[in-house]
N, CA, C and O atoms as CSV, one atom per row, in Angstrom:
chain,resi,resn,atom,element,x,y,z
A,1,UNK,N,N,-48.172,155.383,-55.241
A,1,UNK,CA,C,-48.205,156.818,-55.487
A,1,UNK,C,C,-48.964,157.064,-56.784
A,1,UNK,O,O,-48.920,156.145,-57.602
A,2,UNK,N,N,-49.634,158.127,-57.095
A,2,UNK,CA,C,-50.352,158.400,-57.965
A,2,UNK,C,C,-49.753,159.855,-58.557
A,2,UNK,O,O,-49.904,160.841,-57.836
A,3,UNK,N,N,-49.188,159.987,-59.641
A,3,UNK,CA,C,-49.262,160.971,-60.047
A,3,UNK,C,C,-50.444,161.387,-61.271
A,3,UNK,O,O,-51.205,160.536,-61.730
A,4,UNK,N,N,-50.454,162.517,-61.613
A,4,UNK,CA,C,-51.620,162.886,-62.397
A,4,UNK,C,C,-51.037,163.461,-63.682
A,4,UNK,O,O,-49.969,164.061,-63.563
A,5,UNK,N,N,-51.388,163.401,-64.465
A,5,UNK,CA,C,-50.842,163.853,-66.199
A,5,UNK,C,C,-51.018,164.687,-66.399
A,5,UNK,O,O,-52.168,164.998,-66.086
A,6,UNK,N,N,-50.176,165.838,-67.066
A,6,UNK,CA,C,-50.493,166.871,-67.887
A,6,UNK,C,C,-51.267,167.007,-68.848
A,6,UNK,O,O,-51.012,166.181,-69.725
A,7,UNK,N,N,-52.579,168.051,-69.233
A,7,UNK,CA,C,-53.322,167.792,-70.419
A,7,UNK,C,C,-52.610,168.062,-71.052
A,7,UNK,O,O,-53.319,167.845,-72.035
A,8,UNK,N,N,-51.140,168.599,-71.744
A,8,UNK,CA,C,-50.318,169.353,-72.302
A,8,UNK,C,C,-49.146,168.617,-72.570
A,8,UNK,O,O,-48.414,168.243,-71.653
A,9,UNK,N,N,-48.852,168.320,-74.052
A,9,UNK,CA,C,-47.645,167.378,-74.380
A,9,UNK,C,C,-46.362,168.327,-73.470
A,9,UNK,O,O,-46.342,169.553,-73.363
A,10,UNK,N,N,-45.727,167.708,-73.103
A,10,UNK,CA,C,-44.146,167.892,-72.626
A,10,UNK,C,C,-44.012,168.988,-71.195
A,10,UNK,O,O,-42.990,169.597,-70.880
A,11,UNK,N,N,-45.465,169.031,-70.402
A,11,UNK,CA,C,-45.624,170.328,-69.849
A,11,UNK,C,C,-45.808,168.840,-68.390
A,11,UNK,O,O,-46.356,167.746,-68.259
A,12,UNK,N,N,-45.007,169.713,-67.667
A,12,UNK,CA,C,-45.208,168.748,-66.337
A,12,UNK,C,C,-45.733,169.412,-65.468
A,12,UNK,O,O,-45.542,170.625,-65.379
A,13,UNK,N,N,-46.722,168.540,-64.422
A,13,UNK,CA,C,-47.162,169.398,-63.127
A,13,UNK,C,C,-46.366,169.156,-62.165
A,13,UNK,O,O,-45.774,168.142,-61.794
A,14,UNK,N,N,-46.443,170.623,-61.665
A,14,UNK,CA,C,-45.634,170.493,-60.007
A,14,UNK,C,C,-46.783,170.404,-58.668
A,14,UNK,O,O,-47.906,170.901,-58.596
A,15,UNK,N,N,-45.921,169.455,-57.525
A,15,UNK,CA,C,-46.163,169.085,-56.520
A,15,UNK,C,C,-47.771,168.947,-56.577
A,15,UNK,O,O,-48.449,169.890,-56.170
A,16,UNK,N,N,-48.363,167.829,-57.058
A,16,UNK,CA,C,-49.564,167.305,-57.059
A,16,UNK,C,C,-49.505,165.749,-56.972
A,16,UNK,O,O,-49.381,165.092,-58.006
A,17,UNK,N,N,-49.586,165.208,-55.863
A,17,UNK,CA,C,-49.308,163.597,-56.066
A,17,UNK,C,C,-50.087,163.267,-54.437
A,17,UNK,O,O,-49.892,163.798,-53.343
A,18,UNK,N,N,-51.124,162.039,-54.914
A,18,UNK,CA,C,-50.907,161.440,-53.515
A,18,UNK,C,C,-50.091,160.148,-53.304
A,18,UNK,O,O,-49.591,159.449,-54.186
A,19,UNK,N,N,-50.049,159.957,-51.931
A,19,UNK,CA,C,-49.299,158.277,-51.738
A,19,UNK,C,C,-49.911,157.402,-50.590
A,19,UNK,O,O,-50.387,157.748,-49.509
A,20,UNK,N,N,-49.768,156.271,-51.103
A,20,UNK,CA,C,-50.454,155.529,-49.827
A,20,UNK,C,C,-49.973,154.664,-49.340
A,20,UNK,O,O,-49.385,154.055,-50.233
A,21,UNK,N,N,-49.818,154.119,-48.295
A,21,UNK,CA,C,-48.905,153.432,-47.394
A,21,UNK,C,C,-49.646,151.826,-47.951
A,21,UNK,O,O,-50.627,151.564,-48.646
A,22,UNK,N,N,-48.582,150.959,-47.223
A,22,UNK,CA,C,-48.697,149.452,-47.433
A,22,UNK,C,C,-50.334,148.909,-47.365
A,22,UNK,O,O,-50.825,148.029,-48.071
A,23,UNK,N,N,-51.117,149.825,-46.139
A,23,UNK,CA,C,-52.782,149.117,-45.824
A,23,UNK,C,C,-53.294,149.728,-46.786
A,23,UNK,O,O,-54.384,149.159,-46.850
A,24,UNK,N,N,-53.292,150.957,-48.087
A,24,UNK,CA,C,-54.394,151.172,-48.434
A,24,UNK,C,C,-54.384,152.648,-47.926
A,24,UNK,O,O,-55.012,153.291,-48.768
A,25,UNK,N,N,-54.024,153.343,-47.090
A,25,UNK,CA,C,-54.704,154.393,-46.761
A,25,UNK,C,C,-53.413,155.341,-47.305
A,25,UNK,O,O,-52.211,155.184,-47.517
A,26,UNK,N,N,-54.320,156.319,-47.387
A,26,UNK,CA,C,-54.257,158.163,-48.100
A,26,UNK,C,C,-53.119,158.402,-46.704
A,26,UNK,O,O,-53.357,158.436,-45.496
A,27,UNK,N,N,-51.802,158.543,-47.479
A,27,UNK,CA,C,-50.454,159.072,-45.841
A,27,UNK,C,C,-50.148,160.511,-46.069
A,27,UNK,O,O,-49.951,161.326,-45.169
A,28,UNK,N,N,-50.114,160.863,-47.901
A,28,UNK,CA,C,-49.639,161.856,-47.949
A,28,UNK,C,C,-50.307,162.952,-49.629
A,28,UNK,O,O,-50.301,162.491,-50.770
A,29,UNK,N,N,-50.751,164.250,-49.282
A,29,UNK,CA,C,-52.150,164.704,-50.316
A,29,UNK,C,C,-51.383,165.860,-50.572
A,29,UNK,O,O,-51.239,166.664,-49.651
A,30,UNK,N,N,-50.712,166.140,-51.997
A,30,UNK,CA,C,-50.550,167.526,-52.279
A,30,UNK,C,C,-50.986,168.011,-53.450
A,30,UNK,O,O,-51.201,167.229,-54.377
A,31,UNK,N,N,-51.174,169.309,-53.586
A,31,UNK,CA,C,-51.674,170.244,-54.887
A,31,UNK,C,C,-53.466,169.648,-55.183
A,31,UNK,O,O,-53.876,169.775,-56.337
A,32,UNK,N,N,-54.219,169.168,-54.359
A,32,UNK,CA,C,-54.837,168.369,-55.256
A,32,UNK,C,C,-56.190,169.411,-54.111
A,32,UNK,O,O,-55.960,169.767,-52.956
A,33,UNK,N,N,-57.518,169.680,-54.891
A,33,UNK,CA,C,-58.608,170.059,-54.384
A,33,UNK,C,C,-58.866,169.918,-53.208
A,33,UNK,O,O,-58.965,170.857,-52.417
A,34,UNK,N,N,-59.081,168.127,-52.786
A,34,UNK,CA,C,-59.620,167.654,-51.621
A,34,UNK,C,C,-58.943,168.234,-50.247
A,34,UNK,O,O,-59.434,168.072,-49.130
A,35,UNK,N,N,-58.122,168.711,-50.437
A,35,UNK,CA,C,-57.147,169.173,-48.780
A,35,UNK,C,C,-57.478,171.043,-48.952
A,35,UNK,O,O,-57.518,171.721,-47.926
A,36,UNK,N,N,-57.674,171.643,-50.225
A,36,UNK,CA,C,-57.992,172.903,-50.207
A,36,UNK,C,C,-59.374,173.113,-49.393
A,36,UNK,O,O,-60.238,172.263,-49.177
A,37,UNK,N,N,-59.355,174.382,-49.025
A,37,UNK,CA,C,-60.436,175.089,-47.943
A,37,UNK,C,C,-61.292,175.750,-49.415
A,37,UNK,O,O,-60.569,175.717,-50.410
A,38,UNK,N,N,-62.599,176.283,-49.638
A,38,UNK,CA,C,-63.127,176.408,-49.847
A,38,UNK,C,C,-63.782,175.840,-51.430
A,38,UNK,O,O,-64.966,176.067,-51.682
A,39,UNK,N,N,-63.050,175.225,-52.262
A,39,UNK,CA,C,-62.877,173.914,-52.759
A,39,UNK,C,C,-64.960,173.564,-52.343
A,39,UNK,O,O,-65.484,173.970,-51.306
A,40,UNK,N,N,-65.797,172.697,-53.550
A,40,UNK,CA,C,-66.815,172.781,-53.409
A,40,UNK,C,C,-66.657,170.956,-52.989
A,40,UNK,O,O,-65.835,170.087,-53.280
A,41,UNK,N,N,-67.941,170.998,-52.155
A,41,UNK,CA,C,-67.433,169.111,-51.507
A,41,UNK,C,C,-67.482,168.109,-52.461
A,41,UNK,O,O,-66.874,167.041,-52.396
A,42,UNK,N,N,-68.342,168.536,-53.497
A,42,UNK,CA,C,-68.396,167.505,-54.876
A,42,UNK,C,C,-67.285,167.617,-55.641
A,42,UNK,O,O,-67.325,166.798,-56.559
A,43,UNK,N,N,-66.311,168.285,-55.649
A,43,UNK,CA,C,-65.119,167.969,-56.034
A,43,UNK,C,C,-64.024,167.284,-55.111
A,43,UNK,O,O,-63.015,166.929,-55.720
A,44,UNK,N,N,-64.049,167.051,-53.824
A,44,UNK,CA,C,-63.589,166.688,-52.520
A,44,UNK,C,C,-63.666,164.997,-52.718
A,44,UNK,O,O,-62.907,164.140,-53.170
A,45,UNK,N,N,-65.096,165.021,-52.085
A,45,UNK,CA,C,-65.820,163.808,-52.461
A,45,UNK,C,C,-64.836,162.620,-54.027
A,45,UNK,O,O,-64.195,161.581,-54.186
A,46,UNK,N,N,-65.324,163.643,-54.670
A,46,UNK,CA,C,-65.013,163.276,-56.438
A,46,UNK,C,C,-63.519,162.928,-56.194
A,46,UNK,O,O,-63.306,161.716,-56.241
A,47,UNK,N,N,-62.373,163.750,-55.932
A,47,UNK,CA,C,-60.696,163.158,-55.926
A,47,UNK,C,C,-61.105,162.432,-54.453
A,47,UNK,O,O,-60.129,162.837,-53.821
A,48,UNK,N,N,-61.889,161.624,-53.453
A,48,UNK,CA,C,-61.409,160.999,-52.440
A,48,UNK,C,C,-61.739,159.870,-53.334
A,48,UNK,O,O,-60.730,159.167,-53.390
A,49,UNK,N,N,-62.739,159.341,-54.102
A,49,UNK,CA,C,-63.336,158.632,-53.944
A,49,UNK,C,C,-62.430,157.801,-54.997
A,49,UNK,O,O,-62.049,156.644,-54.823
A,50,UNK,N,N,-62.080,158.850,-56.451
A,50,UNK,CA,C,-61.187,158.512,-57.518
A,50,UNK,C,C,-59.874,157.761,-56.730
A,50,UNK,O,O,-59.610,156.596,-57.029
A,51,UNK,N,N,-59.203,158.359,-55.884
A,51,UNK,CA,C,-58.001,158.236,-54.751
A,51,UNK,C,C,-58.491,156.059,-54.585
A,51,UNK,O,O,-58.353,155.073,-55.309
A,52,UNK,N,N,-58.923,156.279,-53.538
A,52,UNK,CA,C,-59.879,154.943,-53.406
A,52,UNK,C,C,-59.666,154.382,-54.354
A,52,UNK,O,O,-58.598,153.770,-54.384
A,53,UNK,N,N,-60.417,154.333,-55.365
A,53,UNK,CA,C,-60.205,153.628,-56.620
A,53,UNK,C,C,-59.338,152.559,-57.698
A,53,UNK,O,O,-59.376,151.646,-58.523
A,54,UNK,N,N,-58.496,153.589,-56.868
A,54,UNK,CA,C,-56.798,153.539,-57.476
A,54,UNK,C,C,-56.714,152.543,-56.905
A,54,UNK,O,O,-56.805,151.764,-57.854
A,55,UNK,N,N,-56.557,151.666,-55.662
A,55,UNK,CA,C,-56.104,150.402,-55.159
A,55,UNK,C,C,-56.953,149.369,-54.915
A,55,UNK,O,O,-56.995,148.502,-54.042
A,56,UNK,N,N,-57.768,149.691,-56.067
A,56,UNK,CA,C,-59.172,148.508,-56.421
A,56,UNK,C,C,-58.684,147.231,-57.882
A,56,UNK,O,O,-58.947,147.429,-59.068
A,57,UNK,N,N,-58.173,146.370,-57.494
A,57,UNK,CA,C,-57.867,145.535,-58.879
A,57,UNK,C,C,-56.520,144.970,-58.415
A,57,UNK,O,O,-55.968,145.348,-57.382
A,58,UNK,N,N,-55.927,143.854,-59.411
A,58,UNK,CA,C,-55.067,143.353,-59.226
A,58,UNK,C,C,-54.198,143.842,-60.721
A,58,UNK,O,O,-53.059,143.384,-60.797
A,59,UNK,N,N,-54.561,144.538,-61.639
A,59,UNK,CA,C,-53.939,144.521,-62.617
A,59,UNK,C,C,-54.669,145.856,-62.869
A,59,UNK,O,O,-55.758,146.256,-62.456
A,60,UNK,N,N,-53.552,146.549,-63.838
A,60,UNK,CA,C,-54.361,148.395,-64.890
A,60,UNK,C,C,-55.598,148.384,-65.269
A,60,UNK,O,O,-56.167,149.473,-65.186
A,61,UNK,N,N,-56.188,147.526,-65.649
A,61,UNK,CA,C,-57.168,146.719,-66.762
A,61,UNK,C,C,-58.442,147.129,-65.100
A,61,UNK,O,O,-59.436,147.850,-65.006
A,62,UNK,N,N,-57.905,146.475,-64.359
A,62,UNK,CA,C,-59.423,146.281,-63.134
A,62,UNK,C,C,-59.139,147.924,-62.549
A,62,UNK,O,O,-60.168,148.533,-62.253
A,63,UNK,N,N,-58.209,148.447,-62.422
A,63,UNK,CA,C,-57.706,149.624,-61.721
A,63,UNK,C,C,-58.614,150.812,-62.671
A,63,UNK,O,O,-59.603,151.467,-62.341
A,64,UNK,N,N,-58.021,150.793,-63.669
A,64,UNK,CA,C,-59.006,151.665,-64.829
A,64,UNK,C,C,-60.609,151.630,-64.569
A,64,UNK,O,O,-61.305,152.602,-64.274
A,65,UNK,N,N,-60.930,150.620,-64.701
A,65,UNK,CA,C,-62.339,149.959,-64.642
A,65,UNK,C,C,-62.926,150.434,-63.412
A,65,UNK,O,O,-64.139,150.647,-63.403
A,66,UNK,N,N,-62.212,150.639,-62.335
A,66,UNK,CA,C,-62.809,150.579,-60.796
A,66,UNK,C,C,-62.536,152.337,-60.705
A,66,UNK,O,O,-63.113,152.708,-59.683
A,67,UNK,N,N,-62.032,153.242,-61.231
A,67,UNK,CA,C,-61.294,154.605,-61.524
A,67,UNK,C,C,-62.921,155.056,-62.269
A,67,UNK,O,O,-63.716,155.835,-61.744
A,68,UNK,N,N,-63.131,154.325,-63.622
A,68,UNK,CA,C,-64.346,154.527,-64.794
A,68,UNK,C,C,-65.691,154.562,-63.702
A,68,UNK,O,O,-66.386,155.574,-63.616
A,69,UNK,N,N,-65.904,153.589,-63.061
A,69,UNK,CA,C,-67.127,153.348,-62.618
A,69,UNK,C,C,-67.124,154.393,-61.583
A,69,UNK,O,O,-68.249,154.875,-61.712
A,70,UNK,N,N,-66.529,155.046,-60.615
A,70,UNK,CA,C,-66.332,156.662,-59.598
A,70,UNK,C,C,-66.992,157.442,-60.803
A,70,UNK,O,O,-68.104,157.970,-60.794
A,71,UNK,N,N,-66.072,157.408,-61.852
A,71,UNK,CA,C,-66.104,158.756,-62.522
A,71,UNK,C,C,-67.575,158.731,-63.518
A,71,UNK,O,O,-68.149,159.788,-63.777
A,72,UNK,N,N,-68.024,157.560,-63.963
A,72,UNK,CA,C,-69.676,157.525,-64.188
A,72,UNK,C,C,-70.125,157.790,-63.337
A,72,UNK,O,O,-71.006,158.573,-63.692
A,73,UNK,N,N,-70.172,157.655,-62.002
A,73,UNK,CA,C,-71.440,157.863,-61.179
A,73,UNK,C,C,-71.415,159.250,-60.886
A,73,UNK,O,O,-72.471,159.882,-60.888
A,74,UNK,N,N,-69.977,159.975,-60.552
A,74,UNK,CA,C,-70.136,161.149,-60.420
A,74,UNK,C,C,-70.777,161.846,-61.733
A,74,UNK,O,O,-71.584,162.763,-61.582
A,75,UNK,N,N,-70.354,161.336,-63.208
A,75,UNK,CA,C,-71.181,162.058,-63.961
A,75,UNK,C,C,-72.575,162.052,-64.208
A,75,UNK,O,O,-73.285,162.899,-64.750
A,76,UNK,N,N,-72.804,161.104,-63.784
A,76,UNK,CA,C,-74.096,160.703,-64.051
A,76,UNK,C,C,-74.733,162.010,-63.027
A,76,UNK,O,O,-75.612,162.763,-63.448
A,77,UNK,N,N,-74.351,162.089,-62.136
A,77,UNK,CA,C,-75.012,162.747,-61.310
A,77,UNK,C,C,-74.962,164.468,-61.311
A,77,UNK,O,O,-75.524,165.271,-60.567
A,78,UNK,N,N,-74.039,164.676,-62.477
A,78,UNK,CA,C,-73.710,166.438,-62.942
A,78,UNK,C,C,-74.710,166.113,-63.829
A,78,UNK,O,O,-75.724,166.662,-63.398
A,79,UNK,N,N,-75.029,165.362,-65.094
A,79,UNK,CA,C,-75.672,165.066,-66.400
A,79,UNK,C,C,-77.231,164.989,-65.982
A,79,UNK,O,O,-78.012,165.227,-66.903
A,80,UNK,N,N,-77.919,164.622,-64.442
A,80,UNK,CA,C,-78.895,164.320,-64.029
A,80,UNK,C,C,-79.365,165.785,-63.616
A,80,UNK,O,O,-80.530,166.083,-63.879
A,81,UNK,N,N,-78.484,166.794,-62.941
A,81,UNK,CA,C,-78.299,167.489,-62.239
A,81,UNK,C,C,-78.894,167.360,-60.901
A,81,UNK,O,O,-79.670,168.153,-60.367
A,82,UNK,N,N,-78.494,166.409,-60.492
A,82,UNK,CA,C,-78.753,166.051,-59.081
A,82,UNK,C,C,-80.100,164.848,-58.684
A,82,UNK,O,O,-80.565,164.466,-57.610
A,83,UNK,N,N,-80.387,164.538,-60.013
A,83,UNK,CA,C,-81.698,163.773,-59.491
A,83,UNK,C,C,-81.492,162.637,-58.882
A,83,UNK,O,O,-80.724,161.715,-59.158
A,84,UNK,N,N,-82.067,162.745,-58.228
A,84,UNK,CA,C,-82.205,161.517,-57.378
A,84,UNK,C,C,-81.404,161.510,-55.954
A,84,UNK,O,O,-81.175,160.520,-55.258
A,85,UNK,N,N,-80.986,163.054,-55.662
A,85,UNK,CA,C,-80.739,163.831,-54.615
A,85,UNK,C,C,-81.466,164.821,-53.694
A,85,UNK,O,O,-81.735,165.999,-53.925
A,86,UNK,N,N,-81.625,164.369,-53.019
A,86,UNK,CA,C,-82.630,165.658,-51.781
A,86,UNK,C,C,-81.632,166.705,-52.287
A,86,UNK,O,O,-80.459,166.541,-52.624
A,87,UNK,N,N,-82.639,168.213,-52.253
A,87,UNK,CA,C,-82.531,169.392,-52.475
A,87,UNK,C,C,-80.910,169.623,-51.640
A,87,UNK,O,O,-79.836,169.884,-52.181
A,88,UNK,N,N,-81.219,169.408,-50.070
A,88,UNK,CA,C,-80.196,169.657,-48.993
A,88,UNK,C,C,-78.691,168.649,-49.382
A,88,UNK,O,O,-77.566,168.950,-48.984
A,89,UNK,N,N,-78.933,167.749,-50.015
A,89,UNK,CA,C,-77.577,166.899,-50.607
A,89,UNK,C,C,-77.383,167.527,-51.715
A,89,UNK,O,O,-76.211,167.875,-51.573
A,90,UNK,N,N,-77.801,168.019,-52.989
A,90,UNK,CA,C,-77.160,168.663,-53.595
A,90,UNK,C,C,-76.602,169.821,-53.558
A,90,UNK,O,O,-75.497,170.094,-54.027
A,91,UNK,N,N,-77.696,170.904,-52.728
A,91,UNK,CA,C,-76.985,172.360,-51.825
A,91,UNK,C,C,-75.575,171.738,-51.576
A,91,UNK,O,O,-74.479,172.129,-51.979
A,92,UNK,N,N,-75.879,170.737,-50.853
A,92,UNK,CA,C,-74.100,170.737,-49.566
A,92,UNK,C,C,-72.868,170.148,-50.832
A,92,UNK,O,O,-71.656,170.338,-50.734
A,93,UNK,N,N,-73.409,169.574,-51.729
A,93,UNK,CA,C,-72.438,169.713,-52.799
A,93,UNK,C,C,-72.056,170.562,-53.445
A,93,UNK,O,O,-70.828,170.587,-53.530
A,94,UNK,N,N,-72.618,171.377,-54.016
A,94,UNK,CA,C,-72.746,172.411,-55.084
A,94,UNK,C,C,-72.365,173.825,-54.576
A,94,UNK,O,O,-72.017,174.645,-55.426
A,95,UNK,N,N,-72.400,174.204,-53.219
A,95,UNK,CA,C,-72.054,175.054,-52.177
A,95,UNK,C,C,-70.739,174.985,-51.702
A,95,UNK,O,O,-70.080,173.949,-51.606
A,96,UNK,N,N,-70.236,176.542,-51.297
A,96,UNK,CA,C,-68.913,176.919,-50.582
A,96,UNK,C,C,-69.588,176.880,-49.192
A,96,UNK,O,O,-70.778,176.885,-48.878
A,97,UNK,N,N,-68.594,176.844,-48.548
A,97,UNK,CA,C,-68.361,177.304,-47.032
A,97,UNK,C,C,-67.461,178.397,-46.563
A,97,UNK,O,O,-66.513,178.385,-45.779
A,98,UNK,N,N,-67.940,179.207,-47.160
A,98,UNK,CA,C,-65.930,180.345,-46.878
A,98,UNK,C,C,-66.591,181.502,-45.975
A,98,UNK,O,O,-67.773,181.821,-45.851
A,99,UNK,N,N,-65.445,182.010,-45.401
A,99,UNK,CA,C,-65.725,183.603,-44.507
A,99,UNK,C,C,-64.436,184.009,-44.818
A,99,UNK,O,O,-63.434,183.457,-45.272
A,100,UNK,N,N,-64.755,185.210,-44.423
A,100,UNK,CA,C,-63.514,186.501,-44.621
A,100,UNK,C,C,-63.177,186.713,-43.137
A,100,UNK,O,O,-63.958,186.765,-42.188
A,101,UNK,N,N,-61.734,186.831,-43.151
A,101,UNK,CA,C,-60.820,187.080,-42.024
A,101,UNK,C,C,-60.903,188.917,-41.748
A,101,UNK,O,O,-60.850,189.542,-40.688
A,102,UNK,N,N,-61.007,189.256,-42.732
A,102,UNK,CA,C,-61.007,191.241,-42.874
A,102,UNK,C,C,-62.553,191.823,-43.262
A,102,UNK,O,O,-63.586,191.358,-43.743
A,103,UNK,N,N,-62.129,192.962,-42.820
A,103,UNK,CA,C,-63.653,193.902,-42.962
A,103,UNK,C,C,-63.910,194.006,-44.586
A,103,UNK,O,O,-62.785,194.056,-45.084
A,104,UNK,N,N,-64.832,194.056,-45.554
A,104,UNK,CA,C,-64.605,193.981,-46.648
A,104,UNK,C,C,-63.873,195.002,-47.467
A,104,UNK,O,O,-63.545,194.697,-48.614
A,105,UNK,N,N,-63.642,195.956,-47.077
A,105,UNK,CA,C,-62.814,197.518,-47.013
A,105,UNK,C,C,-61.456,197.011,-47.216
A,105,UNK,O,O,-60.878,197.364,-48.244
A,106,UNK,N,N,-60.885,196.270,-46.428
A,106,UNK,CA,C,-59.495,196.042,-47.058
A,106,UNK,C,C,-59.528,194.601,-47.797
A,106,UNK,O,O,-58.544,193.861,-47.775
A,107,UNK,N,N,-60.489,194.329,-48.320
A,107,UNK,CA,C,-60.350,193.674,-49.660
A,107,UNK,C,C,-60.708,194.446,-51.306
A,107,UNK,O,O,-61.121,194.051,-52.396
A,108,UNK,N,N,-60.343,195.528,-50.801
A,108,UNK,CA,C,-60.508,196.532,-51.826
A,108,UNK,C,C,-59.648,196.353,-53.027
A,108,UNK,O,O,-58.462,196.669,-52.936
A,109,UNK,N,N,-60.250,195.748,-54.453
A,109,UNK,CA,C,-59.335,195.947,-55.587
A,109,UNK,C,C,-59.369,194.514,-55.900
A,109,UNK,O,O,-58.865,194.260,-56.994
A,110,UNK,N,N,-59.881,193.369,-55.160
A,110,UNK,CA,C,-59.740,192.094,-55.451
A,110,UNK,C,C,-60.934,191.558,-55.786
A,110,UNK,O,O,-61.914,192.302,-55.769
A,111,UNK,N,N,-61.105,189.989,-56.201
A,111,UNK,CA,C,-61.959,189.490,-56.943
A,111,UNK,C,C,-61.850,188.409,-56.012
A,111,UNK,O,O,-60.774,188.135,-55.481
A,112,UNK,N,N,-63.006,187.722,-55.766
A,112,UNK,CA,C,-63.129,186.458,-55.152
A,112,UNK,C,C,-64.992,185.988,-55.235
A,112,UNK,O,O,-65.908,186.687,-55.669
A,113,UNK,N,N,-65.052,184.814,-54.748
A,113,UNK,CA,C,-66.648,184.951,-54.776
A,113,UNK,C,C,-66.984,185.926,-53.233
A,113,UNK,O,O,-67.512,187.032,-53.117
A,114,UNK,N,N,-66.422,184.967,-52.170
A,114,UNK,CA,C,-66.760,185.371,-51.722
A,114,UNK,C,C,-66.626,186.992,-51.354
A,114,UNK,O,O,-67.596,187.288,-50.657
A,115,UNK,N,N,-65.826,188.061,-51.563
A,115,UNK,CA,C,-66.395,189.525,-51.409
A,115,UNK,C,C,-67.301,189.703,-52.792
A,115,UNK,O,O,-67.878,190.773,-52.985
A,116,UNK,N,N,-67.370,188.970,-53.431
A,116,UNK,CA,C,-68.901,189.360,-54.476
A,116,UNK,C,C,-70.314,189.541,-53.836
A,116,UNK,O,O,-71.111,190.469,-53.703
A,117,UNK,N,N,-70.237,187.886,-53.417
A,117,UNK,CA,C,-71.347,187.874,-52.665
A,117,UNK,C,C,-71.164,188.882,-51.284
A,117,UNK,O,O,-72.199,189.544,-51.207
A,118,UNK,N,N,-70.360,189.192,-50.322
A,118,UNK,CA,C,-70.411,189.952,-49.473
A,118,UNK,C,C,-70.844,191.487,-49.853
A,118,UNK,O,O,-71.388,192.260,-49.064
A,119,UNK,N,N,-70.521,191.760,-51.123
A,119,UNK,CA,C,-70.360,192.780,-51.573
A,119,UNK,C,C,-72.475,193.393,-51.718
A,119,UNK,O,O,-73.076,194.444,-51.494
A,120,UNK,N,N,-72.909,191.858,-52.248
A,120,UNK,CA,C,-74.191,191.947,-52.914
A,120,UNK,C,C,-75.009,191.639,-51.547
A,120,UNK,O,O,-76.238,191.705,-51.567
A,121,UNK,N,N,-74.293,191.291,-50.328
A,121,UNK,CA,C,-75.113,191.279,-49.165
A,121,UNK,C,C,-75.341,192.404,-48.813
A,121,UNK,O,O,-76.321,192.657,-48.112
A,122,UNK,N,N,-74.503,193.313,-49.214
A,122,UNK,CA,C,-74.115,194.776,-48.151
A,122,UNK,C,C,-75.205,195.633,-48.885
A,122,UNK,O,O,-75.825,196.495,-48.260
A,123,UNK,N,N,-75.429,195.396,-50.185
A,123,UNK,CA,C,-75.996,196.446,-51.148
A,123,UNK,C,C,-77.531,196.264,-50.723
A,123,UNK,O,O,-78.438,197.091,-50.825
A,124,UNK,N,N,-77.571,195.108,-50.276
A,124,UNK,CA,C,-79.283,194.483,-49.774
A,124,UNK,C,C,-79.626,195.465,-48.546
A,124,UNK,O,O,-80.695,195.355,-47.947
């Protein structure tokens, strides 16, 4: 099981933990990006891969190390801003996928991207 730390002395998080069964694999995912819907895939990607990670090593020391090397490459690749990525692989990272269930009329009074952008489609 993995829980995740508070940036905040004495402040605990609720229901954010994954767990993984005896083979290795992801059984059970809460509070955490990767299972949220509109959530961007480079953050998805980023906690699957960290997840993974976690049961790389025989000791903290290789576990850390195998955790470090995910989290360089993903930076490397914010710090690059994408180089060494086709245009269409960084779009599909860097991009939502969301739609609205309602007419934009009764999202009246709220903030989201998406009725922003719906908002700035309509004005077009």
């Amino acid at each position: 099981m993995i829980l995740p730390a508070s940036k905040e002395k004495d402040k605990k998080l609720k229901k954010r933990y994954a767990v993984f069964d005896d083979d290795g694999n992801l059984c059970e995912l809460k509070g955490f990006e990767i299972k949220r819907n509109g959530e961007l895939k480079l953050i998805k990607i980023f906690q699957s891969s960290v997840f993974e990670a976690f049961l790389q090593g025989d000791n903290l020391e290789e576990v850390y190390e195998a955790v470090a090397t995910v989290a360089d490459h993903w930076l490397d690749i914010l710090y690059s801003k994408g180089e060494g990525l086709s245009s269409q692989e960084l779009f599909d990272l860097i991009s939502e996928n969301r739609s609205m269930s309602r007419t934009l009329k009764e999202y009246e009074g709220q903030k989201s991207t998406s009725i922003s952008t719906a908002k700035s489609v309509q004005a077009c």
